[in-house]
C-alpha positions as a Python dict, from the first residue, in 0.01 Angstrom:
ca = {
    (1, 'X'): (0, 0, 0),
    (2, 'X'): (160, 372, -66),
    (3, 'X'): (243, 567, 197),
    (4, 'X'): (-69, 758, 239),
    (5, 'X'): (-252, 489, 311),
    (6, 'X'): (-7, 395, 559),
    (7, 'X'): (-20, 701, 719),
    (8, 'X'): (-392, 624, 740),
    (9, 'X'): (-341, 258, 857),
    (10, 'X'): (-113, 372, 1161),
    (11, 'X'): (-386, 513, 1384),
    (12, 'X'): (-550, 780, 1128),
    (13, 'X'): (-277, 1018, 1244),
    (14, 'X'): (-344, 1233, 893),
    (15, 'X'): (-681, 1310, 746),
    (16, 'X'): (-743, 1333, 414),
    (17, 'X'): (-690, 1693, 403),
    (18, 'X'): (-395, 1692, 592),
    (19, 'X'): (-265, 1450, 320),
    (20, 'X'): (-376, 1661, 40),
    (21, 'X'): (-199, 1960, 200),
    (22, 'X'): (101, 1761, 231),
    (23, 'X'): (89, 1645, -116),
    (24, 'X'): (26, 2055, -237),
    (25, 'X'): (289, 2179, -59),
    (26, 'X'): (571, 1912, -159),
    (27, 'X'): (412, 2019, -529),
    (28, 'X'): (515, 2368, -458),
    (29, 'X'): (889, 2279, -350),
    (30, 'X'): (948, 2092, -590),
    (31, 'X'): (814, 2280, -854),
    (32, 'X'): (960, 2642, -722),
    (33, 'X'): (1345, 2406, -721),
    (34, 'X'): (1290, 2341, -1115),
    (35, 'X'): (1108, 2586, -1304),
    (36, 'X'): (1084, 2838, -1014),
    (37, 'X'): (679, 2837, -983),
    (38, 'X'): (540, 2929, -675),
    (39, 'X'): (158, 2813, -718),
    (40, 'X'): (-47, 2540, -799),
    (41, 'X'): (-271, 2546, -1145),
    (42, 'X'): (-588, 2380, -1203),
    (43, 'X'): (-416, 2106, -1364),
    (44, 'X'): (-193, 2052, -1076),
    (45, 'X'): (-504, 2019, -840),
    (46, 'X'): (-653, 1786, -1042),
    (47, 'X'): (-399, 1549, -1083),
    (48, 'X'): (-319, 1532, -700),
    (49, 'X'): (-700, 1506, -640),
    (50, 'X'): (-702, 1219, -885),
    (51, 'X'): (-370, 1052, -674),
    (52, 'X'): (-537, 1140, -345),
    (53, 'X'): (-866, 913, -452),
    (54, 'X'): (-647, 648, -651),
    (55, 'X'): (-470, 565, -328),
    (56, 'X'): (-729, 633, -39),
    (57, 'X'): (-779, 391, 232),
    (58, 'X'): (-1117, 174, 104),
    (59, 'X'): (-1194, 165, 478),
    (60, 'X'): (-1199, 540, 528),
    (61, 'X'): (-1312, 644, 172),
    (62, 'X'): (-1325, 1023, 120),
    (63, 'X'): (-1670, 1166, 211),
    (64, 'X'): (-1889, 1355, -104),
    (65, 'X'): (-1931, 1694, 105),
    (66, 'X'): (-1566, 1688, 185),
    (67, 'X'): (-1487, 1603, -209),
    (68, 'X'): (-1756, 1890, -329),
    (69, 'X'): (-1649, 2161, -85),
    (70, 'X'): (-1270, 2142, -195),
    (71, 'X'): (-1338, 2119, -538),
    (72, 'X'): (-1579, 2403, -463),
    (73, 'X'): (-1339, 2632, -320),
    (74, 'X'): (-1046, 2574, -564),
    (75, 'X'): (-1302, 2672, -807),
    (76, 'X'): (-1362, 3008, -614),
    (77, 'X'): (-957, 3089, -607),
    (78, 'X'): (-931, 3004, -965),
    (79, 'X'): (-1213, 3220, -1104),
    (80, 'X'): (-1116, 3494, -887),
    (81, 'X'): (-747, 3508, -1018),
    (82, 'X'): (-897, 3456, -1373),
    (83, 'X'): (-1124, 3764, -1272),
    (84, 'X'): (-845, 4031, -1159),
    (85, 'X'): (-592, 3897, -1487),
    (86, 'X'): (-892, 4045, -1698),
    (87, 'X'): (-927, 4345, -1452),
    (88, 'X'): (-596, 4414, -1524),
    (89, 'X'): (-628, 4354, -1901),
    (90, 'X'): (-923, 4623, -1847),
    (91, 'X'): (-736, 4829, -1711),
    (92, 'X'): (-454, 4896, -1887),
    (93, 'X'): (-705, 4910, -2250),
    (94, 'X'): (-874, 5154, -2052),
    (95, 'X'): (-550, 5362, -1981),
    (96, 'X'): (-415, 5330, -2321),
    (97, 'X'): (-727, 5435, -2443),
    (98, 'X'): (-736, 5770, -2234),
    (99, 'X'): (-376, 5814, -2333),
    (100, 'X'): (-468, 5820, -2722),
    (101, 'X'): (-748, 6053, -2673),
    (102, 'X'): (-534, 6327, -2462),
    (103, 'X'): (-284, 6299, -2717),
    (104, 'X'): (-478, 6534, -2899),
    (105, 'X'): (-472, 6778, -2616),
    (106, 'X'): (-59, 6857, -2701),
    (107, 'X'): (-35, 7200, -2782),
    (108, 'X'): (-385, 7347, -2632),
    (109, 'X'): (-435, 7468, -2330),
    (110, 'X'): (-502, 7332, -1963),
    (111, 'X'): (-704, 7489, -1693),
    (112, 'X'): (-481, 7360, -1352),
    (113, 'X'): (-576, 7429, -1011),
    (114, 'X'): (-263, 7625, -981),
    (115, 'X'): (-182, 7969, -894),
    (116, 'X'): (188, 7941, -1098),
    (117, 'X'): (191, 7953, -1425),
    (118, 'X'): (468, 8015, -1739),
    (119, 'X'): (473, 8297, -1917),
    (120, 'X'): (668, 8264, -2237),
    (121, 'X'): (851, 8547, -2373),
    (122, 'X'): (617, 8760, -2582),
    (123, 'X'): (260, 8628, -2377),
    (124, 'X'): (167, 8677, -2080),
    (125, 'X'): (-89, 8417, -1819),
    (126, 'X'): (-439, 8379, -1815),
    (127, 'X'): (-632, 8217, -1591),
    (128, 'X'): (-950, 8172, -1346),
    (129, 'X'): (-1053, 8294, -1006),
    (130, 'X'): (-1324, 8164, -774),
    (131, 'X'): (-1492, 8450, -557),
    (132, 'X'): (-1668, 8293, -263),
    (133, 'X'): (-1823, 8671, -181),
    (134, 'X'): (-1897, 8913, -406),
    (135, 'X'): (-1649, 9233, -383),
    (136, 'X'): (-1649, 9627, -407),
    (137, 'X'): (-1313, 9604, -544),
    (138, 'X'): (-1095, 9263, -618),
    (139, 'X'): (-704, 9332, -687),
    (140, 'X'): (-499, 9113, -892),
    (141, 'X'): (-141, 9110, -770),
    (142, 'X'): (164, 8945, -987),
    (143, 'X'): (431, 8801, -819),
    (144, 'X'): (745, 8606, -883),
    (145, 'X'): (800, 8237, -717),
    (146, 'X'): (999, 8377, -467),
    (147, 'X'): (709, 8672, -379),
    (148, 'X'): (834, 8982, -491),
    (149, 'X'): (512, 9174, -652),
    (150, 'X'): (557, 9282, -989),
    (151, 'X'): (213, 9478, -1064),
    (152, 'X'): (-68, 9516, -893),
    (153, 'X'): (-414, 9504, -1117),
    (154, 'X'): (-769, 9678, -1009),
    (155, 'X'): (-1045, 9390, -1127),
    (156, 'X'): (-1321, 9664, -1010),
    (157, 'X'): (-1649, 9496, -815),
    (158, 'X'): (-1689, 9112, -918),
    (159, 'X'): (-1982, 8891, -803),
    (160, 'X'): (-1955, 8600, -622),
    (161, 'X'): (-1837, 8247, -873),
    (162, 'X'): (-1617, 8200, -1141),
    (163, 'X'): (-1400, 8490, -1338),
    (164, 'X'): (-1190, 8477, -1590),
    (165, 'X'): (-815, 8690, -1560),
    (166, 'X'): (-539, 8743, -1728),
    (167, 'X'): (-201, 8922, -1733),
    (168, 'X'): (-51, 9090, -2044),
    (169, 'X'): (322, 8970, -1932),
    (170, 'X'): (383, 9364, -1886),
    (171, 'X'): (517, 9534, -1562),
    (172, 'X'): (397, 9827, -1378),
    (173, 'X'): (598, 10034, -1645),
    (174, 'X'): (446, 9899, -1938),
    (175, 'X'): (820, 9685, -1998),
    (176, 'X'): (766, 9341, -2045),
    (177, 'X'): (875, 9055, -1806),
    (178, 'X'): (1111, 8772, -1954),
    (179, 'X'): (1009, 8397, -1981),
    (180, 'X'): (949, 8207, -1673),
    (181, 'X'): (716, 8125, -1422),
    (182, 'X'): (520, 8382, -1189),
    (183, 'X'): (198, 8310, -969),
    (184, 'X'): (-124, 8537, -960),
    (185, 'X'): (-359, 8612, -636),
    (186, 'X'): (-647, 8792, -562),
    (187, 'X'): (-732, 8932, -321),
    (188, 'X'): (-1067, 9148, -163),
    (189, 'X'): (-1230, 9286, 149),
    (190, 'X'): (-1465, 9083, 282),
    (191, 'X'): (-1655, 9227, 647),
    (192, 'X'): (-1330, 9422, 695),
    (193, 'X'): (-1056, 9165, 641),
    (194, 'X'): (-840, 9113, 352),
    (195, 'X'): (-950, 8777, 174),
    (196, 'X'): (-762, 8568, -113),
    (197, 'X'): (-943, 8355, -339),
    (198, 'X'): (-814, 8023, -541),
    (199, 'X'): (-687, 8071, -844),
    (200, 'X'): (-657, 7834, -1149),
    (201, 'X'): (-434, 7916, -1418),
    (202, 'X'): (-388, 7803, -1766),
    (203, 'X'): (-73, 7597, -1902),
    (204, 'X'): (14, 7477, -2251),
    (205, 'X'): (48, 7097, -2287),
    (206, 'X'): (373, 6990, -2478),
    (207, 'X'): (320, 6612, -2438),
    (208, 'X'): (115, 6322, -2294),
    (209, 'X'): (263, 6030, -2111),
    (210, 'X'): (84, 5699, -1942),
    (211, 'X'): (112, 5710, -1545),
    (212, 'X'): (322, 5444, -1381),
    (213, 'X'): (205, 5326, -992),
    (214, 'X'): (-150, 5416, -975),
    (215, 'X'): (-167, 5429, -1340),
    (216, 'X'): (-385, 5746, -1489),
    (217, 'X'): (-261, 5959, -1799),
    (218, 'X'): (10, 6227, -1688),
    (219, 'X'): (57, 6590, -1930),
    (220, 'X'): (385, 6763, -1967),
    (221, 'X'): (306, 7114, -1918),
    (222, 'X'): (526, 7404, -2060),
    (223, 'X'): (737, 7532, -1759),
    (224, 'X'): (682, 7259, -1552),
    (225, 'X'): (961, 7038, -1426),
    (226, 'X'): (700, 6722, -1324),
    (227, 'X'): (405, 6607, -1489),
    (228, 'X'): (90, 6698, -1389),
    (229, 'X'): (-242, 6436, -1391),
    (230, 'X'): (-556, 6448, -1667),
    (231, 'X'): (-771, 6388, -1388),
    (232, 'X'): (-701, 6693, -1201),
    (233, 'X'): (-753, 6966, -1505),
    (234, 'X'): (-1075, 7159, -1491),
    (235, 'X'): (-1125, 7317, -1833),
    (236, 'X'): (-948, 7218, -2154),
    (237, 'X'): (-904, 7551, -2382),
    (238, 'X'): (-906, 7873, -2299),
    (239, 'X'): (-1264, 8064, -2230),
    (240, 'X'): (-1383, 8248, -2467),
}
């Protein structure tokens, strides 16, 4: 007799699952020693279910609800791996798909959630503002990244909600600024105190590149040293 059923004869000392376990697990060493697998495929289960009932004890044959919730479960494990491989596969048509269609977004323009922006040499920066209270008088300041105020701008009353700016790249002497990046607030009274409001800004997409981690579709923005997310843009193209 082999020397599961052995095992069995000497006192029952191993059930039958303990012996299929066994069985798996010697499977996976051996298998991980020549080709370097580390899990068992369907095939593999079947052929050491097949051993397990060739050489079972006829005394202590393997019970039906035992035989149907095994088989039951492996089936579970295995559709659910088969499930997330064609998540995956989802996913990444899905990305490569989004990809394709933002590649036609190279050379327009971006609303960002950004205050910074790049003015190239002859432009100037255009942008959005989001007044949460309506104002006698809203001032537009522009600054350099390091906060040195370059002009100061008189927007007159605004409404509270959404406002389109912009900056003509000019100082307060008419002379215009060179290339390079500069960040625009806003600012208003509001019951006596000195408010600032978010500011999106506008950026020119130079190319489109797939994510890596997370995934998602990633745009190179003109004047920007790291790639900035499709997800996170709130208006493609300037307002008219």
């Amino acid at each position: 007799m082999s020397a599961i059923n052995g095992s069995i004869g000497q006192g029952g000392s191993l059930t039958y699952m303990d012996q299929l376990k066994e069985m798996q697990e010697k499977k996976v060493l051996d298998e991980q020693k020549v080709t370097g697998q580390n899990e068992l495929k369907q095939e593999d289960f079947l052929s050491l279910l097949t051993k397990q009932l060739a050489q079972q004890d006829p005394f202590k044959p393997v019970g039906n609800d035992e035989m149907i919730a095994q088989m039951a479960s492996f089936a579970t494990v295995d559709g659910i791996t088969q499930m997330n491989e064609q998540f995956g596969l989802l996913n990444t048509a899905m990305t490569s798909n989004q990809a394709l269609q933002a590649s036609s977004l190279v050379g327009q323009d971006v609303l960002i959630p950004k205050s910074t922006s790049y003015k190239t040499e002859e432009g100037g920066i255009s942008g959005q503002v989001r007044l949460t209270n309506s104002l006698d008088q809203a001032v537009m300041r522009i600054e350099t990244p390091r906060g040195e105020l370059i002009r100061t701008i008189d927007l007159g009353a605004k409404g509270a909600g959404e406002h389109d700016i912009a900056w003509d790249g000019l100082d307060e002497n008419g002379k215009p600024l060179p290339a390079g990046q500069y960040t625009i607030k806003v600012s208003g009274m509001v019951s006596g105190q000195n408010k600032e409001f978010d500011v999106f800004t506008n950026a020119s997409v130079n190319s489109v590149l797939l994510g890596k981690g997370e995934g998602g579709v990633m745009l190179n923005l003109a004047g920007f040293d790291k790639p900035f997310n499709l997800a996170e843009v709130v208006q493609i193209g300037k307002a008219k």
